[in-house]
C-alpha positions as CSV (number, residue, x, y, z in Angstrom):
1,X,-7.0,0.3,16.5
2,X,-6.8,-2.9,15.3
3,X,-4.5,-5.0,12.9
4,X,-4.0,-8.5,11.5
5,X,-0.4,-10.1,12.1
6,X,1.0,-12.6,9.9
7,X,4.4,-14.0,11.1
8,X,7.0,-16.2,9.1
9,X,6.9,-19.9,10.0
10,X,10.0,-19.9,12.4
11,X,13.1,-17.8,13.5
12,X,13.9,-14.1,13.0
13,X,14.5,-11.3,13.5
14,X,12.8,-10.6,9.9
15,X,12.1,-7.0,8.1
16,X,8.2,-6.0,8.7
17,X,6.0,-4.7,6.5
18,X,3.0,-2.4,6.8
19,X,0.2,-3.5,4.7
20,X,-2.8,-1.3,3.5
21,X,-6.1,-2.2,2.3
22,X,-7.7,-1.5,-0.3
23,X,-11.4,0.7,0.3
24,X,-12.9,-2.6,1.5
25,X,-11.6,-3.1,4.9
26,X,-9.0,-6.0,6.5
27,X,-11.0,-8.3,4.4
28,X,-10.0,-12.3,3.7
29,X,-8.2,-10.5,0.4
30,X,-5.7,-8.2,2.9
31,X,-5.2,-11.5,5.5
32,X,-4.1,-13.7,2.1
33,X,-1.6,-10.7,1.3
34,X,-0.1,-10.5,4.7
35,X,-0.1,-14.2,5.1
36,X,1.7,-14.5,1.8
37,X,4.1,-11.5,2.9
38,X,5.2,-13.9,6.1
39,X,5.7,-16.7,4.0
40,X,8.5,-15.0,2.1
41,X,10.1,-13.5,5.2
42,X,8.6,-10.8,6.4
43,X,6.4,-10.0,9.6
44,X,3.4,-8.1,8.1
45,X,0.4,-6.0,9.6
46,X,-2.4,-4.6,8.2
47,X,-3.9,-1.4,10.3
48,X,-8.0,-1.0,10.2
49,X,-7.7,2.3,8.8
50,X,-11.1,2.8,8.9
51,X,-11.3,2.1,12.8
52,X,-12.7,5.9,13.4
53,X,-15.8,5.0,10.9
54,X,-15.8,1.3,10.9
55,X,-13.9,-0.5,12.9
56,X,-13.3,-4.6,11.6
57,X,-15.7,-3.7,8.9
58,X,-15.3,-6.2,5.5
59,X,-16.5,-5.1,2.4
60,X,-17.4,-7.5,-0.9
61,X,-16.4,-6.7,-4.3
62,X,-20.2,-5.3,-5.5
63,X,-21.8,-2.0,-5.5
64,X,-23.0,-1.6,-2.5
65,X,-19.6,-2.3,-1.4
66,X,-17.9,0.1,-3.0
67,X,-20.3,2.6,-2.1
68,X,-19.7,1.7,1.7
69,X,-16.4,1.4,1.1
70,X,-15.9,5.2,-0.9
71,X,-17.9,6.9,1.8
72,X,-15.6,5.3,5.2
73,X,-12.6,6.5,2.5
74,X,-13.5,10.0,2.4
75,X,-13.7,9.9,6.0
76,X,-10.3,9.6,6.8
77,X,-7.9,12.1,7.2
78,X,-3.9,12.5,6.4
79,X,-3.2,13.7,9.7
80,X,-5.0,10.1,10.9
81,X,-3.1,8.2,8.5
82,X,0.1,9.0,9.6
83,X,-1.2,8.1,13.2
84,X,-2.3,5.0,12.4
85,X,1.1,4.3,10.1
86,X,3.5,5.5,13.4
87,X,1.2,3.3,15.4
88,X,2.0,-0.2,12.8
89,X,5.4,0.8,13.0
90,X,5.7,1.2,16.7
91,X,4.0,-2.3,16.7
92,X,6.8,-4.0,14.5
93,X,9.8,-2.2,16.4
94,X,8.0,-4.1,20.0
95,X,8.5,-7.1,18.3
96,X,12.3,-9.1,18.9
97,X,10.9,-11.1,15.6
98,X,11.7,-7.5,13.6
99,X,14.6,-5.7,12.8
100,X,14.0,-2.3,14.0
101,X,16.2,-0.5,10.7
102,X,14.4,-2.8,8.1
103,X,10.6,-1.2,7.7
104,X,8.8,-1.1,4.6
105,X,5.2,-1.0,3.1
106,X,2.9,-2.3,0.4
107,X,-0.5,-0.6,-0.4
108,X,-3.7,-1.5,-3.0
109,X,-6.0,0.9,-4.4
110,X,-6.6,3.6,-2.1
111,X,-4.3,1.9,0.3
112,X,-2.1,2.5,-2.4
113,X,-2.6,6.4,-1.5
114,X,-2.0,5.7,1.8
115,X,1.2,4.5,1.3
116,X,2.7,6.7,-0.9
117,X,1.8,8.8,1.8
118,X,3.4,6.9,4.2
119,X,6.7,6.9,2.5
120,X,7.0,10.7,3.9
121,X,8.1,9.1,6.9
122,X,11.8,7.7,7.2
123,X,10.9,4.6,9.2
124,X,9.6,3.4,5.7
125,X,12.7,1.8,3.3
126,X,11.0,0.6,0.8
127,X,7.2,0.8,-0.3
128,X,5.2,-0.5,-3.1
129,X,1.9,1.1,-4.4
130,X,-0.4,-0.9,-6.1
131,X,-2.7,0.8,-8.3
132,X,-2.6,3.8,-5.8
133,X,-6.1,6.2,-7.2
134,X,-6.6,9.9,-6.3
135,X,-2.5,10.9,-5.8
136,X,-2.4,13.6,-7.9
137,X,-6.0,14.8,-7.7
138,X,-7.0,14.8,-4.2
139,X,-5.3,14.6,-0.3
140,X,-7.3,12.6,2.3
141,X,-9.1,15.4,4.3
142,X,-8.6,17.8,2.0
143,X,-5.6,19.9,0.5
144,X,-3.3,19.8,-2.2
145,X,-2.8,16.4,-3.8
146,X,-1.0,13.7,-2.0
147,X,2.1,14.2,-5.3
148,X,3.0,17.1,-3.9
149,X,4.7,15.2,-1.2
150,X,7.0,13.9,-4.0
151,X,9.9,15.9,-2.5
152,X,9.0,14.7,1.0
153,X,9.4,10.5,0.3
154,X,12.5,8.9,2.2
155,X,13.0,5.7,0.7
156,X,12.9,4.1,-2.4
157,X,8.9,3.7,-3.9
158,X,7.5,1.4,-7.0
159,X,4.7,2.3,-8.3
160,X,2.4,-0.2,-10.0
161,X,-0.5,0.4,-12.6
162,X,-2.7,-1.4,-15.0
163,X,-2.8,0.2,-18.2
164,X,-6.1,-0.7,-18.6
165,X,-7.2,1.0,-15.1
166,X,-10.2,3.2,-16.3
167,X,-9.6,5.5,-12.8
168,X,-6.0,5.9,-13.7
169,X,-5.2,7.2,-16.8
170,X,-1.7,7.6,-18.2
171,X,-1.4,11.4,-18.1
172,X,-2.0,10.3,-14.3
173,X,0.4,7.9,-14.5
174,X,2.7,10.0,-16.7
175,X,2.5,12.9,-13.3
176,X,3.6,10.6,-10.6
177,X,6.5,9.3,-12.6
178,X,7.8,13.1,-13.2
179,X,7.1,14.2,-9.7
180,X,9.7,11.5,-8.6
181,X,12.1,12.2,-11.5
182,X,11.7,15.8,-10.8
183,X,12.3,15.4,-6.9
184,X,15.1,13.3,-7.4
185,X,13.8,10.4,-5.2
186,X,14.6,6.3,-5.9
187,X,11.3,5.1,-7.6
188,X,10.4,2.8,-10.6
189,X,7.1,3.1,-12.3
190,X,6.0,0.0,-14.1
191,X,2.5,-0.4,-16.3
192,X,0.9,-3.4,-16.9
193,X,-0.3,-4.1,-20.4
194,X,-4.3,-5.3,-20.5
195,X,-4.3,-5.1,-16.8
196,X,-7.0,-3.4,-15.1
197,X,-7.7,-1.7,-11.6
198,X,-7.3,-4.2,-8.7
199,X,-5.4,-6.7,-11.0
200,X,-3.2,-8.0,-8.1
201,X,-7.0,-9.2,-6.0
202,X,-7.8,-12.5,-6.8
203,X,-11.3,-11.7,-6.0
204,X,-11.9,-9.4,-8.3
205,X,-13.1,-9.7,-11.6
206,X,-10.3,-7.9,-13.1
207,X,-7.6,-10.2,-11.4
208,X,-4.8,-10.5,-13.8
209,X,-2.6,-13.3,-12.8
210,X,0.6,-12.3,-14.9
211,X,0.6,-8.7,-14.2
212,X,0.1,-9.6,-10.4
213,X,3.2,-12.2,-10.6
214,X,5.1,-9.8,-11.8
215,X,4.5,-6.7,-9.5
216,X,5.0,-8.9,-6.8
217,X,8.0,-10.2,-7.8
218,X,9.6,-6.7,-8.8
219,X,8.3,-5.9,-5.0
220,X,10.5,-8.1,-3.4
221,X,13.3,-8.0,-5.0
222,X,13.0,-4.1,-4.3
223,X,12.2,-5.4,-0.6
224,X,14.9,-7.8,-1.0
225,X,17.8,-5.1,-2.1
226,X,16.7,-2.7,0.5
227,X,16.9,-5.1,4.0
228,X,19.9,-7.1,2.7
């Protein structure tokens, strides 16, 4: 499998940081994110989680490729996931630049799936899901929906939405926030206002710069609480 690195500028060790696309591949979008990730302190890589289907494939933001992009997406598998998540961990912990206790993740549209699922696992501290779709309707590879792993999550998730996102509504919304509650784990929902799905993606359309500031800044001072 492959991955994309970014590295801070100098020194270490530093916390690392998983980083999940979105349904259109390690594209120049997911190398700015990591690259951004480093500069604030963190080593960061991105898995090619479609590396069974498609491996290095980059998608643009149009119809045909979200079509491309959908179909690699229901390809994948939980069970594959996972693989590819222990695999990005075990690739951080080789490192001497990374501190072996101080793991976390960040994940966008259906990578934001990925890494809610990925906060199963207790390697993960700290994870942030950006406009995560399908969690409480569907399970890659089948199943029962990814919330049900609610009681499962180790560390402490935020979860980020538009409330404008037309493929998450708030009853959506509303379920993930009392599947934590219920479960008793450390999360924080926050919603948007007039933001849309893929607000954080400076090449999309719907790219909202003041809803994107501000999830990223409430994800690193969760990151920053977390590995102090």
């Amino acid at each position: 499998m492959d991955a994309y690195f970014a590295f801070p500028a100098e020194g270490g060790p530093y916390p690392g940081i998983v980083v999940y696309q979105e349904i259109f591949g390690v594209n120049e979008h997911i190398r700015e994110v990591c690259r951004r990730v480093a500069e604030h302190g963190y080593v960061a890589v991105a898995p090619d989680i479609y590396h069974r289907t498609a491996p290095r494939i980059e998608l643009g933001y149009d119809e045909q490729g979200v079509s491309e992009g959908r179909k690699h997406k229901e390809a994948t598998t939980m069970d594959g996931l996972l693989r590819d998540t222990h695999a990005s961990i075990q690739a951080l912990r080789d490192r001497d630049d990374v501190r072996d206790e101080a793991l976390g993740a960040v994940g966008f549209c259906f990578g934001g799936h990925v890494a809610f699922i990925a906060a199963t696992l207790p390697d993960l501290k700290a994870t942030a899901c950006f406009y995560g779709g399908g969690i409480t309707t569907m399970r890659p590879g089948g199943g029962e929906p990814s919330i049900k792993l609610a009681p499962e999550i180790k560390g402490r998730v935020l979860m980020l939405y538009g409330d404008d996102d037309k493929g998450i509504p708030p009853e959506q919304v509303e379920e993930v926030r009392n599947a934590l509650a219920e479960a008793g784990k450390r999360y924080e929902v926050k919603t948007f206002v007039g933001a849309g799905h893929g607000f954080a993606c400076d090449k999309r359309l719907s790219y909202h710069v003041g809803a994107a500031n501000e999830a990223w800044e409430a994800t690193y001072a969760m990151w920053a609480q977390e590995f102090a």
